[in-house]
VOMAR-438439 format. One line per field, with one value per residue (C-alpha): residue number from 1; residue in one letter; chain; x, y, z. Coordinates in steps of 0.05 Angstrom, whole numbers, plus 32768, in hexadecimal, padded with zeros to 4 digits. Last residue first. Example, Ala and Ser with C-alpha at 12.3 -4.5 7.8 and 13.67 -1.06 7.14 Angstrom:
2
pos: 2  1;
code: S  A;
unit: A  A;
u: 8111  80F6;
v: 7FEB  7FA6;
w: 808F  809C;
This chain:
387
pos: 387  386  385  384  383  382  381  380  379  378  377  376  375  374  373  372  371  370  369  368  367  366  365  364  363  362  361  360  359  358  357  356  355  354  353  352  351  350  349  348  347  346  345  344  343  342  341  340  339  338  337  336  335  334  333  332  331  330  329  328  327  326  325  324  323  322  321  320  319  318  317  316  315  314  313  312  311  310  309  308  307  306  305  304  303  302  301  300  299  298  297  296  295  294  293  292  291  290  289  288  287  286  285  284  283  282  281  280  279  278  277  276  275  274  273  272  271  270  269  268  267  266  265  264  263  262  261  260  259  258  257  256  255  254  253  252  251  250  249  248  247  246  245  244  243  242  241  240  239  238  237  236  235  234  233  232  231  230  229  228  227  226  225  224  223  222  221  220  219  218  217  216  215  214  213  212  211  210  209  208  207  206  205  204  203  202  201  200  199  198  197  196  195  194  193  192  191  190  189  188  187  186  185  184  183  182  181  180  179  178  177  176  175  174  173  172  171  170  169  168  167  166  165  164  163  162  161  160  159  158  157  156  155  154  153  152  151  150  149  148  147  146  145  144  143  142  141  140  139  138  137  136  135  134  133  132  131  130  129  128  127  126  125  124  123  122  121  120  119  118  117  116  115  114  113  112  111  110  109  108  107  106  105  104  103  102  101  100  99  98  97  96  95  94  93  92  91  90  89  88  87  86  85  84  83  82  81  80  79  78  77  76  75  74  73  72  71  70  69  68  67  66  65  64  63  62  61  60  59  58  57  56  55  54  53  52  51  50  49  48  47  46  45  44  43  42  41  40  39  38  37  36  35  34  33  32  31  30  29  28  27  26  25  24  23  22  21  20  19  18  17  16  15  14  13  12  11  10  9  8  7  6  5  4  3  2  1;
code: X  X  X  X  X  X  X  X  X  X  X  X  X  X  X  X  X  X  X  X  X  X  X  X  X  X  X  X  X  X  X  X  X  X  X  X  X  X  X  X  X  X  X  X  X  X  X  X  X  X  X  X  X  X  X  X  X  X  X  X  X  X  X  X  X  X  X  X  X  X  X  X  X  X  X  X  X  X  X  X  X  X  X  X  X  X  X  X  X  X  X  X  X  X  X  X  X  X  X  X  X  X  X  X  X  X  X  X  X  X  X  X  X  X  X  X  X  X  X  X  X  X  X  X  X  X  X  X  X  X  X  X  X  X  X  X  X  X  X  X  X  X  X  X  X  X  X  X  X  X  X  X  X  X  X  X  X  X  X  X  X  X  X  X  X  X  X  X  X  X  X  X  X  X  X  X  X  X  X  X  X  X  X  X  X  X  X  X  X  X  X  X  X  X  X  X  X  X  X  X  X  X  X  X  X  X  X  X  X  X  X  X  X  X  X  X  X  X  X  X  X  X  X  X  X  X  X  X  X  X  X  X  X  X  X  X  X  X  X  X  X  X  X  X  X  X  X  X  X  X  X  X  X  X  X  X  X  X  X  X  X  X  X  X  X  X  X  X  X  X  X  X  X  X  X  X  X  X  X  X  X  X  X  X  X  X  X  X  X  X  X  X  X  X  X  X  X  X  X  X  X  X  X  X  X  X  X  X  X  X  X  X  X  X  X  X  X  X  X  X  X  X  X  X  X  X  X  X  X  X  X  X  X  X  X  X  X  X  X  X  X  X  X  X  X  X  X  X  X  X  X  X  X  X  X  X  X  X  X  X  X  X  X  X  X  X  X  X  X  X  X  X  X  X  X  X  X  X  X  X  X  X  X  X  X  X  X;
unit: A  A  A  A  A  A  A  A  A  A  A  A  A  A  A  A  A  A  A  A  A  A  A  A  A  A  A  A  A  A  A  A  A  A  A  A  A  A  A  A  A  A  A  A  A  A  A  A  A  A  A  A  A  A  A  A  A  A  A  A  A  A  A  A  A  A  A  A  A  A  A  A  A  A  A  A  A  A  A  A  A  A  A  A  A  A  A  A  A  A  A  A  A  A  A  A  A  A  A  A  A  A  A  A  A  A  A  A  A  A  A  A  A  A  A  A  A  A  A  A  A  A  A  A  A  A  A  A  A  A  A  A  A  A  A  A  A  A  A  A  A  A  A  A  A  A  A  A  A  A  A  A  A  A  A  A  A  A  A  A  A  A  A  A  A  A  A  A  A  A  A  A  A  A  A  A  A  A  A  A  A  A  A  A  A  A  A  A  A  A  A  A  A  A  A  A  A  A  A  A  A  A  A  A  A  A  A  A  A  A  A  A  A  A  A  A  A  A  A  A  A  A  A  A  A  A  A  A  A  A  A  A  A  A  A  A  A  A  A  A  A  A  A  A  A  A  A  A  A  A  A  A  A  A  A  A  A  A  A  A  A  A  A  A  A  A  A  A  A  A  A  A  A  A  A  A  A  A  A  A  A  A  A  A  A  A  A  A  A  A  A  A  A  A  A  A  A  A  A  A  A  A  A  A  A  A  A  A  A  A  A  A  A  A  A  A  A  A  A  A  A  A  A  A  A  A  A  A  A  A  A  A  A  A  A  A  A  A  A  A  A  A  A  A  A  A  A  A  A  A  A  A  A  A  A  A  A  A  A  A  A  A  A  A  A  A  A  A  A  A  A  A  A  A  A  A  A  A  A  A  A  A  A  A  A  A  A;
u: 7E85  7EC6  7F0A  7F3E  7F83  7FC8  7FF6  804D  8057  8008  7FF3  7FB2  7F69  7F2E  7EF1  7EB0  7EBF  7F06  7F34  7F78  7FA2  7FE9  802F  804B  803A  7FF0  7FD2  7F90  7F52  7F1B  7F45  7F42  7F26  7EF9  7EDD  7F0F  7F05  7F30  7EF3  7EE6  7F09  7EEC  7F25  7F41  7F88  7FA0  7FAA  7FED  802D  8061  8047  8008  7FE6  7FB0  7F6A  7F44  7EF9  7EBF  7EB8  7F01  7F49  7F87  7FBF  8004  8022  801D  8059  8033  7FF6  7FD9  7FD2  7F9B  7FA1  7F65  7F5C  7F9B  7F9D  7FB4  7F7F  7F5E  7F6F  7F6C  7F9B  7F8D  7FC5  7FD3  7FEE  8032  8066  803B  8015  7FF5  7FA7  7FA0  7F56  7F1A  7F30  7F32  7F82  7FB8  7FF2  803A  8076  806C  8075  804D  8086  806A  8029  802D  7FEB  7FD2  801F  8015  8031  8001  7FCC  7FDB  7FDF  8002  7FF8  803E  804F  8083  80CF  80FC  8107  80BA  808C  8050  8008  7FF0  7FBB  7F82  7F78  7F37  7F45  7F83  7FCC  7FFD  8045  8063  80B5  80B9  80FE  80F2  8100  80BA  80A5  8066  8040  808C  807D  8080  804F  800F  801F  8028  8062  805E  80A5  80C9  8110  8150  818C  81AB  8171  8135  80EB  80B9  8069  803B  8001  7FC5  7F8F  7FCB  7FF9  8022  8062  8096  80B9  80FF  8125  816D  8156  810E  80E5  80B4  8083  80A7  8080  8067  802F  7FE5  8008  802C  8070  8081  80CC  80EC  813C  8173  81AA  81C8  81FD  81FC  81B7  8179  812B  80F1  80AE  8074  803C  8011  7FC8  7FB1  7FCA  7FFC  802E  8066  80AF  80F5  80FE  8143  8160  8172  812D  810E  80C3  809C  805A  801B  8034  7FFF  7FDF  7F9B  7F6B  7F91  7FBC  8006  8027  807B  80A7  80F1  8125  8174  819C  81F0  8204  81E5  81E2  81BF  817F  815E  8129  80D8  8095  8060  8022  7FE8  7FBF  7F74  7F76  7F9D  7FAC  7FEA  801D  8066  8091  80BD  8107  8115  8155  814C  8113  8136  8101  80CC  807E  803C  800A  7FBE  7F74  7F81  7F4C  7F45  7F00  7EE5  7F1E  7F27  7F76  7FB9  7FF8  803C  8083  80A5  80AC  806D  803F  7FF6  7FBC  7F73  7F48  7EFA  7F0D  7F37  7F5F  7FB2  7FD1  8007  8049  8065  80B2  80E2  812E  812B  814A  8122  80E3  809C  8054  8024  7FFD  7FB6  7F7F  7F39  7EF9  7F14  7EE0  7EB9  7E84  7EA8  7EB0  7E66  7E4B  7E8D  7E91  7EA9  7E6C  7E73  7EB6  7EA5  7EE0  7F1A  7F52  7F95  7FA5  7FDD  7FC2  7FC2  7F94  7F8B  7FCA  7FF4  7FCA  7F85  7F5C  7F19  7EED  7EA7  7E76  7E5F  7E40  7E40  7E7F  7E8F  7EA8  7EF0  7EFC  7F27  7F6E  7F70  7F83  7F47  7F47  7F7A  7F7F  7FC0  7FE5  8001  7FE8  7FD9  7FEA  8034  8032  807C  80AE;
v: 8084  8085  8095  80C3  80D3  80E1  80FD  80F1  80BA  809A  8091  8075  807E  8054  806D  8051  8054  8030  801D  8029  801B  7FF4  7FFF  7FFB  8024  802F  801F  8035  8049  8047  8010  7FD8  7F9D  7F95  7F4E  7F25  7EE5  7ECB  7EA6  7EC6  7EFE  7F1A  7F3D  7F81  7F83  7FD6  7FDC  7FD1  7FFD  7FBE  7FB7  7F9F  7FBF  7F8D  7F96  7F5C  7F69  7F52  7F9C  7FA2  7F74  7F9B  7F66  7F90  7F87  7F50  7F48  7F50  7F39  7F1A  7ED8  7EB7  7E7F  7E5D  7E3D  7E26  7DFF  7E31  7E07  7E3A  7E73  7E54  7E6C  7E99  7EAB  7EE4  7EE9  7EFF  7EED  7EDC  7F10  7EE9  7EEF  7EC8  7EA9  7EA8  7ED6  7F10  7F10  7F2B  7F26  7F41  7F33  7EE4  7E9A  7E71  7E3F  7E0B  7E13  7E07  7E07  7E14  7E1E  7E31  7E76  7E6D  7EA9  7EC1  7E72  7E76  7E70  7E6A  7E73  7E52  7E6F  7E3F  7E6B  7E75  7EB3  7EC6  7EC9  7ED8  7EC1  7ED0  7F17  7F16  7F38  7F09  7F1A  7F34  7F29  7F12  7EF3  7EBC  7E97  7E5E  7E52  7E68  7E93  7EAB  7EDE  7F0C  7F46  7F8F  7FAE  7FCA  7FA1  7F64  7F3E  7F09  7EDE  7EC7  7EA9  7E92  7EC5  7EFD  7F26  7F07  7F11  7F39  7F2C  7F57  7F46  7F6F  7F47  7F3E  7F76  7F76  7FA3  7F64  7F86  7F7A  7F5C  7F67  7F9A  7F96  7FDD  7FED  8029  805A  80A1  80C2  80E4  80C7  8090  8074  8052  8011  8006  7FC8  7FC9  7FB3  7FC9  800B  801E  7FF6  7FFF  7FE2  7FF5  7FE8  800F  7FFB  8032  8027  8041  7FF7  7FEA  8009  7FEE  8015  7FEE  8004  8043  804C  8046  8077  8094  80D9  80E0  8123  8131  8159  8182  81A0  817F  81A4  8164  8125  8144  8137  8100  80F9  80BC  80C4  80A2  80A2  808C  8071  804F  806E  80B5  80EC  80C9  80D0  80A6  809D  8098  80CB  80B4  80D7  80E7  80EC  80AF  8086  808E  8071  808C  806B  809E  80A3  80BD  80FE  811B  8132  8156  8187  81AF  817A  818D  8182  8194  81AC  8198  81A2  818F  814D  8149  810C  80FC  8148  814A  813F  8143  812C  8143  8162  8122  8105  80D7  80DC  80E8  80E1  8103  80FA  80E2  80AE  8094  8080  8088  806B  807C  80C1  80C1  80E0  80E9  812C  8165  818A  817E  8171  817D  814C  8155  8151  8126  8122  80FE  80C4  8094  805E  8037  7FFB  7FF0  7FF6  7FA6  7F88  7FB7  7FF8  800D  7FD9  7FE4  7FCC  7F8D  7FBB  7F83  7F97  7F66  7F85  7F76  7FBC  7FD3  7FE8  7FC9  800D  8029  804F  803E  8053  8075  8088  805F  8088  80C9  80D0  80EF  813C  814B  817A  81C0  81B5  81CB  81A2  8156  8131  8151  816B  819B  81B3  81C4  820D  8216  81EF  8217  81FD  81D2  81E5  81AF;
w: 7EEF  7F15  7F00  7F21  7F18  7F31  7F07  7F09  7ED9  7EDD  7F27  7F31  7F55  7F47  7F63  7F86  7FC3  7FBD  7F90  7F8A  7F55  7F57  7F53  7F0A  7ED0  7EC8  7E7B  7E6B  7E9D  7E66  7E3B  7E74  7E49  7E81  7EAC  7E8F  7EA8  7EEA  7F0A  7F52  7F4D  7F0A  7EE5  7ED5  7EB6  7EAA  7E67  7E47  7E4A  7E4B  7E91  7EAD  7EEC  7F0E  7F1C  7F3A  7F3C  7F69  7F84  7F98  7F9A  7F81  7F69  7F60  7F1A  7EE6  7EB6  7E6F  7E3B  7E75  7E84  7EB4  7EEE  7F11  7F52  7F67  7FAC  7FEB  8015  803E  8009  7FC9  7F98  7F6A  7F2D  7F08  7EC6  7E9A  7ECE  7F0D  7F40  7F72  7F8E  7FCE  7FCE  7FF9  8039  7FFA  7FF7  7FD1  7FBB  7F97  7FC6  7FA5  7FBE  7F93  7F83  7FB6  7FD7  8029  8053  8094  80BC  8103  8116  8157  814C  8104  80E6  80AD  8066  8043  7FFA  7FE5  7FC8  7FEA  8023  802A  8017  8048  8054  8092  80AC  80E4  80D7  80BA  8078  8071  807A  8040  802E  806E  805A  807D  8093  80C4  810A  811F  8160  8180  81A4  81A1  81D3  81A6  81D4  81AB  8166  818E  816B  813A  812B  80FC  8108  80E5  80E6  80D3  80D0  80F8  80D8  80EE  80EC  810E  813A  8147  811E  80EF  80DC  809B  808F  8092  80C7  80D2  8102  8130  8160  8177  8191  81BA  81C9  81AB  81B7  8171  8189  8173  8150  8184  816A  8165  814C  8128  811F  80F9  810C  80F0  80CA  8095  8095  80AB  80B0  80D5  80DF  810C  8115  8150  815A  815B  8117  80E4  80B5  809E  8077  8060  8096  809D  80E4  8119  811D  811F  8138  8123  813A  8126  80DE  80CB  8086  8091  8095  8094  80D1  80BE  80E4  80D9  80DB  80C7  80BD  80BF  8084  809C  8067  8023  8040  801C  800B  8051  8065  8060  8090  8086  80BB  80A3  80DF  80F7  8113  80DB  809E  8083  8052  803C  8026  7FEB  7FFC  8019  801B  7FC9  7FDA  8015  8040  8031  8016  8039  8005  8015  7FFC  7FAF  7F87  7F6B  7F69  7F8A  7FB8  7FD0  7FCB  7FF7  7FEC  8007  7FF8  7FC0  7F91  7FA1  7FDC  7FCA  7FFF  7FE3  8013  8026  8066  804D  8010  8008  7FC8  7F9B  7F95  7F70  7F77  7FB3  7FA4  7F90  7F68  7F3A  7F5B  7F42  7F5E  7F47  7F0B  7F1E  7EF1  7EF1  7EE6  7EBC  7EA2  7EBA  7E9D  7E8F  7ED8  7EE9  7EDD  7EF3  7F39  7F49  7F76  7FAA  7FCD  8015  800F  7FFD  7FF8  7FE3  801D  8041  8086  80A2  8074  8022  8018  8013  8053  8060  801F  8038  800C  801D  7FF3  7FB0  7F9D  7F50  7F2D  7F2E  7EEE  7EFB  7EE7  7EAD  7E8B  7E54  7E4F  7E53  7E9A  7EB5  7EFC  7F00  7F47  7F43  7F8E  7FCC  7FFD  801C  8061  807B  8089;
């Protein structure tokens, strides 16, 4: 899995070849997992520059086409930010460039592209953990869980597992995948970050992907049961006969919030597994969460909900299905689909805080937002806006 020079990559701006605009000096950016952390939360709560006085004032500062296969099985997904890198999952592999230019830095890319489904991507001591399957076989996928140094993409470890890789969540220096198959049990594995060693594993769950204060939650396949495990040993700190399905935790570690068997949303105590507060029908995979309310994606609008009390405070539609909540800088953002402009709204009201024309329409997923930049994928680009 060579590390290839980053060559042939186009730099676009307003749609000509360009040497990229340098924008102003912001905040270092920090966007290390999926969710921003490893609570899920689409919460970046030091983002300060992209706020509702600045956000009309961006404008795109470049574009790079991502590299493209022939045959693959990999897609563009969203990006992860640190150390002055922006690190982007796509069709040949995984590359990374300078987060305020766009140049090239280096590209990881995969002997065979079409045995190599989408990664998930976390930072995390010096390392991108690069978690995916195999395409090849539908029954019987094995996966695969690789660290890259953030810096020169070398490959530093390489950890091969029995079971598909369906979920990543790092915390404490220990990357927790899960995955199932018909072939193969259903299984949770901690692994070290720094090498790869298994730490623990747990047949017969799966990992909801969300860590709390150290605690991840996993849910029993086959049967009733949810459970949070230390993240460092894999011993069960509590128990529940129920069926949760984790969706995010809060900034401060002490919730999680959750969907219910009847389609609620749960907020549960992180500690004990206690439940704080039940709201019926709000159950949704698409949240996030400030600590003051739990942001949920609805057909055509987004909804708040208190988050000590899980009571409504305000609901807004949009002219389309409502993607991934991103919460930064006082603002909301929120993909649309149907091709319209990317939904930006104060978080504390619901009022349209940008009619969303300088960034335009983004397909699915979610942007990213952090020191002072907006990053997201459009078909297979990646781009940048800041002011």
């Amino acid at each position: 899995m060579p590390v290839l020079p980053a060559l042939g990559v186009a730099l676009v701006a307003a749609g000509v070849l360009a040497v990229p605009v340098p924008a102003p000096a912001a905040l270092a950016a920090e966007w290390t997992q999926p969710g921003y952390g490893a609570g899920d939360t689409y919460y970046n709560p030091g983002e300060s520059v992209l706020n509702a006085d600045s956000i009309n004032a961006v404008r795109r500062r470049w574009t790079v086409a991502l590299p493209e296969a022939r045959e693959r099985c990999a897609r563009a997904a969203a990006p992860v930010v640190a150390g002055g890198r922006v690190f982007v999952a796509q069709e040949t592999g995984v590359s990374a460039y300078q987060a305020g230019t766009g140049r090239p830095s280096w590209r990881f890319t995969w002997s065979s592209a079409e045995d190599e489904s989408t990664p998930y991507l976390a930072v995390s001591g010096g390392l991108l953990i690069v978690a995916n399957q195999g395409c090849q076989s539908q029954s019987d996928p094995d996966g695969t869980v690789r660290a890259l140094d953030t810096a020169s993409g070398r490959l530093v470890w390489t950890k091969q597992v029995s079971a598909p890789v369906e979920s990543l969540v790092v915390d404490r220096g220990i990357a927790v995948v899960s995955g199932e198959s018909m072939s193969d049990t259903p299984t949770v594995i901690g692994l070290a970050v720094s090498d790869g060693t298994q730490r623990w594993q747990l047949a017969d769950h799966s990992s909801a992907g969300v860590s709390a204060g150290g605690r991840v939650l996993v849910s029993r396949v086959g049967g009733v049961g949810t459970s949070a495990l230390s993240v460092t040993t894999g011993a069960a700190l509590w128990t529940r006969k129920v069926a949760w399905a984790g969706q995010a935790a809060s900034p401060a570690g002490d919730s999680f919030f959750a969907s219910g068997s009847r389609n609620e949303m749960v907020s549960v105590d992180a500690a004990t597994g206690a439940v704080r507060w039940t709201a019926a029908r709000k159950g949704s995979p698409l949240i996030a969460t400030d600590g003051r309310r739990v942001y949920r994606a609805m057909a055509k609008g987004i909804e708040a909900l208190d988050a000590g009390t899980g009571a409504r405070r305000w609901t807004v539609s949009l002219p389309g299905n409502a993607g991934q909540p991103v919460r930064a800088g006082g603002l909301l953002y929120a993909t649309v689909d149907g091709g319209k402009p990317l939904g930006i709204l104060h978080a504390a009201s619901g009022a349209r805080a940008s009619a969303g024309t300088r960034i335009g329409a983004v397909a699915g997923g979610n942007v990213i937002v952090t020191g002072g930049w907006l990053y997201a994928i459009k078909g297979n680009t990646l781009s940048g806006y800041a002011r």
